[in-house]
N, C-alpha and C positions, 0 to 999 in steps of 0.2 A: 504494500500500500504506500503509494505517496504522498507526501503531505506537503502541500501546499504553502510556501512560506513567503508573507507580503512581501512585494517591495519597497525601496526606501522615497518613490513614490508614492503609493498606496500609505504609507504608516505617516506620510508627511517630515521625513525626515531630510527629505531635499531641500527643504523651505528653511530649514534652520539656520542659524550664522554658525560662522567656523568654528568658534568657541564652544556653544552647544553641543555641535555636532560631535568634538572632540570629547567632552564633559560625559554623552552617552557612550565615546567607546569607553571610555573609562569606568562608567557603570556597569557595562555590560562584561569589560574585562575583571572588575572586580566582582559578580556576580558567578562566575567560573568557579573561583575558589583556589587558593593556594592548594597543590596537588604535591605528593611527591615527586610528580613526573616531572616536574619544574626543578632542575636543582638550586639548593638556596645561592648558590654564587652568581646564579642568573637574577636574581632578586635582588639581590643586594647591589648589584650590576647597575637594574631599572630602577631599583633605589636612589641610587647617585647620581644618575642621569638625569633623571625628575629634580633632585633637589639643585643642581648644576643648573635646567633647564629657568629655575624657578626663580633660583639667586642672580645669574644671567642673562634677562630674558634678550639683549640685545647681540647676543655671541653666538647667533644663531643667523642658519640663513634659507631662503626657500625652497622649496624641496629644487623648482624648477631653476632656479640660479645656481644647486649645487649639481646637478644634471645638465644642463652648458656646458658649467668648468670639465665635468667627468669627460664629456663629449666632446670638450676642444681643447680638451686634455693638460690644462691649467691646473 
């Protein structure tokens, strides 16, 4: 049996700003649940990343400006 899963038209999640949008993966990925299958070094990894991300938020840059550089090889 198949089941039938909205999409991110249908649930309105197209309509969202970026921030949202971002807010519900983050719901959703925290809604999974810490597994063993995760190991903790990968956590603590995404730990320091986030807090990086959070304390820095200007030391970043957009997915598509770091995909340029990769593709003209800067």
């Amino acid at each position: 049996m198949s089941i039938m899963v909205p999409t991110l038209r249908e649930l309105g999640i197209d309509r969202f700003d970026p921030v949202d949008q971002l807010k519900l993966i983050g719901d959703i990925w925290d809604s999974l649940g810490r597994t063993d299958e995760i190991p903790e070094s990968h956590c603590v990894e995404l730990d320091r990343r986030l807090a990086d991300a959070v304390a820095l938020p200007g030391d970043s840059a957009p997915w598509e400006e770091v995909l340029e550089r990769l593709r003209s090889g800067r």
